[in-house]
C-alpha atoms as a printed R data frame, in Angstrom:
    type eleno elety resid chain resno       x      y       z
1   ATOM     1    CA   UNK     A     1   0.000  0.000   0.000
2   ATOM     2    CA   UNK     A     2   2.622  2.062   0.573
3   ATOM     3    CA   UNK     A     3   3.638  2.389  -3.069
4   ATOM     4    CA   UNK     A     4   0.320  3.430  -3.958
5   ATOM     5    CA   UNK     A     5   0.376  6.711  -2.286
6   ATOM     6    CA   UNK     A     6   1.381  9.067  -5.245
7   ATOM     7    CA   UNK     A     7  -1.091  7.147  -7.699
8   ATOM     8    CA   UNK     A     8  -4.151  9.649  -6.888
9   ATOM     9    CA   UNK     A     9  -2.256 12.731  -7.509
10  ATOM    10    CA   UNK     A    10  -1.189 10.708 -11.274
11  ATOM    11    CA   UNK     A    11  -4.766 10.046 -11.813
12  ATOM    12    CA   UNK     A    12  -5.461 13.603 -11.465
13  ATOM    13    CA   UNK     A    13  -3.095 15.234 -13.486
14  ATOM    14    CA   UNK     A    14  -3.409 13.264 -15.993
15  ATOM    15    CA   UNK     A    15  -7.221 13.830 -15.860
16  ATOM    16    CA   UNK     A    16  -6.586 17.429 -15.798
17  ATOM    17    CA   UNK     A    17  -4.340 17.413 -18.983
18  ATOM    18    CA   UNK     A    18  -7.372 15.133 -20.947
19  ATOM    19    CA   UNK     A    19  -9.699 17.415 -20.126
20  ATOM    20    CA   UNK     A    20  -7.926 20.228 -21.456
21  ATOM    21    CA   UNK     A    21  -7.777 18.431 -24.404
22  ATOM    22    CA   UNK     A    22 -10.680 17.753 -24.594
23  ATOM    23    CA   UNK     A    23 -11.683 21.825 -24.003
24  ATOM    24    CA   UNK     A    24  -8.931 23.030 -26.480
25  ATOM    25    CA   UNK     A    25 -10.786 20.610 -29.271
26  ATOM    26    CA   UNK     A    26 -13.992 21.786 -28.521
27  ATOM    27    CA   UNK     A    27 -13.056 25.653 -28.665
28  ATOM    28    CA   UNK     A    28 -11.543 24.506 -32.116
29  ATOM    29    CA   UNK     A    29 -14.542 23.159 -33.479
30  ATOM    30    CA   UNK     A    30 -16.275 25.807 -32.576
31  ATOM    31    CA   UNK     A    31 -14.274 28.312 -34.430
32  ATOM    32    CA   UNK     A    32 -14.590 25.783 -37.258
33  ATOM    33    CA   UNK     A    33 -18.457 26.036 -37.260
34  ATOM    34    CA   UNK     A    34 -18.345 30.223 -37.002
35  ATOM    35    CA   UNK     A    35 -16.089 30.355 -39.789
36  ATOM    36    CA   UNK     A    36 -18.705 27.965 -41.878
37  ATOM    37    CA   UNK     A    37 -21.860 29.974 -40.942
38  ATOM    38    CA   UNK     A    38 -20.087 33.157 -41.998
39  ATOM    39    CA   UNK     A    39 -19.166 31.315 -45.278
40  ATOM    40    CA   UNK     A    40 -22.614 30.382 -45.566
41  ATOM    41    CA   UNK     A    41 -24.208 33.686 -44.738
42  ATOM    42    CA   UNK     A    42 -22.006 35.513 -47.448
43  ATOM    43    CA   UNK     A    43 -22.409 32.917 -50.140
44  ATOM    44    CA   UNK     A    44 -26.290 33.668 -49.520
45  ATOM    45    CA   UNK     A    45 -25.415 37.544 -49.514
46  ATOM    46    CA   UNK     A    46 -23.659 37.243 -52.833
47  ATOM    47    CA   UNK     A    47 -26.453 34.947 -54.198
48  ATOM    48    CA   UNK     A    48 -29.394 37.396 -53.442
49  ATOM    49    CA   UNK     A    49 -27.394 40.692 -54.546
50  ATOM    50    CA   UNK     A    50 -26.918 38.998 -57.624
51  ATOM    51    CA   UNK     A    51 -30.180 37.807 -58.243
52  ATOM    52    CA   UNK     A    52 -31.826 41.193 -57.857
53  ATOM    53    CA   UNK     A    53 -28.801 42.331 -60.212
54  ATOM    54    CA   UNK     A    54 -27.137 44.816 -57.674
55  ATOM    55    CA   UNK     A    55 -22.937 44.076 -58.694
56  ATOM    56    CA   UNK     A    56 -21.689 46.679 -56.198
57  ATOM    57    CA   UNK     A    57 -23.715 45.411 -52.985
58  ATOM    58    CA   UNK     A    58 -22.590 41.790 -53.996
59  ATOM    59    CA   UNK     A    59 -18.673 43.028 -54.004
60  ATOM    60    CA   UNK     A    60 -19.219 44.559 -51.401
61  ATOM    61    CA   UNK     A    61 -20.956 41.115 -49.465
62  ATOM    62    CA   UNK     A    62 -17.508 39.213 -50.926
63  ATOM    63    CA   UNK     A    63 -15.462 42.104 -49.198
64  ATOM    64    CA   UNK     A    64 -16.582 41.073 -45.954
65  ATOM    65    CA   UNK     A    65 -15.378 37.431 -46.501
66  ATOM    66    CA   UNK     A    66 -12.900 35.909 -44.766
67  ATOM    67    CA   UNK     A    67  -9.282 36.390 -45.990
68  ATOM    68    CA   UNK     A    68  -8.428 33.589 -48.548
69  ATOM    69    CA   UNK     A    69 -11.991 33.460 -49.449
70  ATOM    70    CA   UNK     A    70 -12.742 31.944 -52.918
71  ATOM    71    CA   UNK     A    71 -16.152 33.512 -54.584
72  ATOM    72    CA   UNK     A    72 -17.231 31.612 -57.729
73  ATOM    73    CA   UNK     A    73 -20.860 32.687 -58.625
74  ATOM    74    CA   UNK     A    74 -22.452 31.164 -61.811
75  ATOM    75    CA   UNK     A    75 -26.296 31.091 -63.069
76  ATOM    76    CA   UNK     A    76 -27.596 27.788 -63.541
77  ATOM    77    CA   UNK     A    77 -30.694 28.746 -66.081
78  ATOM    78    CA   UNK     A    78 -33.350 31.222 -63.627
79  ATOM    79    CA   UNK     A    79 -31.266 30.399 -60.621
80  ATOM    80    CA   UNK     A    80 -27.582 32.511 -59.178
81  ATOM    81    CA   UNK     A    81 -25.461 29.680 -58.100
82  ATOM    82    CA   UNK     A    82 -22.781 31.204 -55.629
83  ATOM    83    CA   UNK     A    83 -19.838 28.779 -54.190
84  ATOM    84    CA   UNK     A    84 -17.554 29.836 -51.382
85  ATOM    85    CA   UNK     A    85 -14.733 27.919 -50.505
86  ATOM    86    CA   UNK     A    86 -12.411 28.823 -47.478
87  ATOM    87    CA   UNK     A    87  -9.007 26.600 -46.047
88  ATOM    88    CA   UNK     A    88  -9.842 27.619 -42.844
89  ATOM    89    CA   UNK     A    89  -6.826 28.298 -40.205
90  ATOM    90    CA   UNK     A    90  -8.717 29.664 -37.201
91  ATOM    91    CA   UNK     A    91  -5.909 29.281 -35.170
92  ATOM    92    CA   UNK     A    92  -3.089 30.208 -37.164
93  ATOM    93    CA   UNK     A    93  -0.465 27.571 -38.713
94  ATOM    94    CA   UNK     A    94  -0.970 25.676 -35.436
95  ATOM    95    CA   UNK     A    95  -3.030 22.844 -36.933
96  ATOM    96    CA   UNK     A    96  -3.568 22.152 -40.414
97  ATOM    97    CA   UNK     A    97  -6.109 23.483 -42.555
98  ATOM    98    CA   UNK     A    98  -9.780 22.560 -42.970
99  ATOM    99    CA   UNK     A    99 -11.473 22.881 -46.424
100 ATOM   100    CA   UNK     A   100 -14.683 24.602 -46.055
101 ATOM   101    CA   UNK     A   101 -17.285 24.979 -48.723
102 ATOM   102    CA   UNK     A   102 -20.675 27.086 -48.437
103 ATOM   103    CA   UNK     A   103 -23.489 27.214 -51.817
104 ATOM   104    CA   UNK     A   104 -26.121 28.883 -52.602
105 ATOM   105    CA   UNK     A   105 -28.959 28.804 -55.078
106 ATOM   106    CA   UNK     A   106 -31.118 31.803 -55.546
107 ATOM   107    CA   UNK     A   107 -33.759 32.838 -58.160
108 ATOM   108    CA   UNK     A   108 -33.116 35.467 -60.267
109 ATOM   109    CA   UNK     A   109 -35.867 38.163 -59.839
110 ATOM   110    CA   UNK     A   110 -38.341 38.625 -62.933
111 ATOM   111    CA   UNK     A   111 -37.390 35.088 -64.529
């Protein structure tokens, strides 16, 4: 038994470093899924400035992108088709990239 004594103080600390694992991942994702909501909210930004045929307000959605922010918009018959990709670094060079993509489909107005 006497062997045993430091073995709680172990457990612990190696709890503690888990669950800031754990925390640090978490944070990480969330970043992740901010980044990909404001990739979706601008693709849909672009889509319905272009739709109602207004260039400037639609380079001026794109603007507020992301750096590194790809725009592509195409029409697709009555419909704006806008795709936004992103390699998303929220945390610097500290991990590696994530690929993020963001589309959408609006209908042009009068067709």
């Amino acid at each position: 038994m006497a062997g045993e004594r430091g073995m709680v103080s172990v457990e612990v600390a190696f709890g503690a470093l888990l669950s800031a694992a754990v925390a640090l991942g978490l944070c990480y994702l969330i970043a992740i899924v901010m980044q990909l909501g404001e990739l979706q909210a601008v693709a849909g930004e672009v889509a319905r400035q272009r739709a109602r045929g207004d260039v400037a307000a639609a380079q001026r959605a794109q603007a507020g992108a992301p750096n590194g922010t790809r725009v592509r918009v195409s029409g697709s018959g009555a419909d704006v088709v806008v795709e936004v990709e992103l390699q998303s670094r929220p945390w610097g060079g500290v991990i590696p990239a994530v690929g993020l993509r963001a589309r959408a489909v609006v209908a042009r107005e009068g067709a």
